[in-house]
C-alpha positions as CSV (number, residue, x, y, z in Angstrom):
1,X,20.5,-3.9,-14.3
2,X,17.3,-2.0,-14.7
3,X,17.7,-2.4,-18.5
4,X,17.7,-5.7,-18.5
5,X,13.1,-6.7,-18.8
6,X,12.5,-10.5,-17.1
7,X,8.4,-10.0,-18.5
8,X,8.6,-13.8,-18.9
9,X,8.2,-13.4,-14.6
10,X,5.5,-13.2,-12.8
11,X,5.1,-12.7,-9.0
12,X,1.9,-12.8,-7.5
13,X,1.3,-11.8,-3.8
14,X,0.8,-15.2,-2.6
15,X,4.8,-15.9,-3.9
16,X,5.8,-12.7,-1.9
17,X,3.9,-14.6,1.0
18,X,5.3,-17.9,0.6
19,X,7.7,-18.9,3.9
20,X,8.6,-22.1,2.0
21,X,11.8,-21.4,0.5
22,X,14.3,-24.0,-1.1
23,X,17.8,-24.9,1.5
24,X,18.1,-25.7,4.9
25,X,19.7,-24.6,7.9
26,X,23.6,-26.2,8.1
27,X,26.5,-26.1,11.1
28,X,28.3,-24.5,9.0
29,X,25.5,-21.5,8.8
30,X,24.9,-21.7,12.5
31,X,29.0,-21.6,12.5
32,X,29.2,-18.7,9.7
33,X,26.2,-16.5,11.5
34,X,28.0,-16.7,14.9
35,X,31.8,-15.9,13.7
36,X,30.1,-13.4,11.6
37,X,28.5,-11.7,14.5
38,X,31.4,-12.0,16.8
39,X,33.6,-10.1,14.7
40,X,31.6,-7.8,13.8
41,X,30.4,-7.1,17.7
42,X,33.9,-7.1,18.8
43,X,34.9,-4.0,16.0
44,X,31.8,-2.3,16.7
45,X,32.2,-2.2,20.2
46,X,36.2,-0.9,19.2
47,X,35.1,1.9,16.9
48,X,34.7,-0.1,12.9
49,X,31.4,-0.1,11.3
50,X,32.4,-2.8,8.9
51,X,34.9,-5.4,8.8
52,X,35.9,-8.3,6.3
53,X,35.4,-11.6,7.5
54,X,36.3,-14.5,5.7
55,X,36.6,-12.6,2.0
56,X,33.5,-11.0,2.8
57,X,32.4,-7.8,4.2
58,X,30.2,-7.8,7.3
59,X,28.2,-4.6,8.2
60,X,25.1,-4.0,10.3
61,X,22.8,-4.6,7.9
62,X,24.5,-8.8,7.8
63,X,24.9,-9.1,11.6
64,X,21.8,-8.2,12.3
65,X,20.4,-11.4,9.6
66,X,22.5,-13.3,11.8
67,X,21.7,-12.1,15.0
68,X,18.0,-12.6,13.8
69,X,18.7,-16.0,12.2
70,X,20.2,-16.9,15.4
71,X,17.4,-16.1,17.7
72,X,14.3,-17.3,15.2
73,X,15.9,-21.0,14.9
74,X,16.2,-21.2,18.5
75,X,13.1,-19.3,19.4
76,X,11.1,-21.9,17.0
77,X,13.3,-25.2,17.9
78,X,14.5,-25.4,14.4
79,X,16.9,-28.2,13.2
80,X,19.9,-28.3,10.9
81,X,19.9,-30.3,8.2
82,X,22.1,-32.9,10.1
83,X,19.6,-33.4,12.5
84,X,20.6,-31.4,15.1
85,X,18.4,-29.4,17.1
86,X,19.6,-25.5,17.7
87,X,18.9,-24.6,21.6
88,X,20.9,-22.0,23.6
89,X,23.4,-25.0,24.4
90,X,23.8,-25.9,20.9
91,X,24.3,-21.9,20.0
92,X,26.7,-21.8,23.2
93,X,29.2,-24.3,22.2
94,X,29.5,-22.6,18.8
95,X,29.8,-19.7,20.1
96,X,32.5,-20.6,22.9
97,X,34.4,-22.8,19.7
98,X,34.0,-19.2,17.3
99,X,34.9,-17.4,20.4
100,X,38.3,-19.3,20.7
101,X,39.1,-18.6,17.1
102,X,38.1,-15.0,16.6
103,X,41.0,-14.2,20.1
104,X,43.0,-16.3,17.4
105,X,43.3,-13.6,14.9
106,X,43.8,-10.8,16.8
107,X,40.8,-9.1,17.9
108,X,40.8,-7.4,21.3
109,X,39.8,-10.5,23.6
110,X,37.8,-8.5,26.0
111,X,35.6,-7.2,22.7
112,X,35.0,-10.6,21.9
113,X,34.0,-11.5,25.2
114,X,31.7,-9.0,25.4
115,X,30.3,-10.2,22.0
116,X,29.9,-13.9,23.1
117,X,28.1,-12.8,26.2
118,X,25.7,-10.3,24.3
119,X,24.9,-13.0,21.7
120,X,24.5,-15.8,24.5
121,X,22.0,-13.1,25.6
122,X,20.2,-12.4,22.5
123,X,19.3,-16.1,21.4
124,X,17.4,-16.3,25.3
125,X,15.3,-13.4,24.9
126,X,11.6,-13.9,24.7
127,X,11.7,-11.4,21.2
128,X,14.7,-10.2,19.4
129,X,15.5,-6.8,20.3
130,X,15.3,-3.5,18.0
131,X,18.9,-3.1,16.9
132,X,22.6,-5.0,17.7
133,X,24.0,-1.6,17.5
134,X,22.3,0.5,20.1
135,X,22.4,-2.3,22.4
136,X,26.4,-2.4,21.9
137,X,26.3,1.2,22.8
């Protein structure tokens, strides 16, 4: 809508800056990033570059804001807005729950496998890696 002028606002570099943004982090986000990414994983690995998930369509461009969510709030020891703090265990058991219901709708369960495993690998690593899809290759 590039014909459609908001003069009334301004942006200053300091908002573009800003890391303080309204929300929090939720289960059901940590839930939603990880079933997000497993099917996503599991088609890639099979040959589909996108894939609807839940009503919504999931390409590599949303998997890897998971996959980077993911990492960053274990990486910094974040906590959800209940209170709980995401480690790798807490990532694990959402993943191995996810895991359980993505072989529930079908997908190959040896792609989805594969998937759990290269996430469970991804939210140890030290710095997130360049790019879900050419490690998947």
């Amino acid at each position: 809508q590039y014909h459609i002028r908001r003069e009334e606002v301004k942006v200053t570099a300091l908002d573009l800056l800003n890391t303080n943004v309204p929300g929090g982090i939720t289960e059901a986000g940590v839930r939603s990033n990880c079933m997000a990414l497993l099917h996503y994983c599991a088609n890639w690995v099979g040959g589909l570059g996108c894939v609807p998930v839940d009503f919504m369509m999931e390409d590599a461009a949303t998997a890897e804001i998971s996959r980077c969510q993911l990492w960053s709030w274990v990486y910094h020891g974040s906590s959800t807005v209940e209170g709980k703090k995401i480690t790798t265990t807490y990532v694990d058991k959402i993943l191995d729950e996810e895991t359980a219901k993505c072989k529930k709708t079908g997908l190959d369960s040896k792609r989805v496998d594969l998937s759990a495993r290269y996430l469970k690998e991804q939210i140890r690593q030290k710095a997130v890696s360049d790019f879900l899809t050419s490690d998947l290759t």
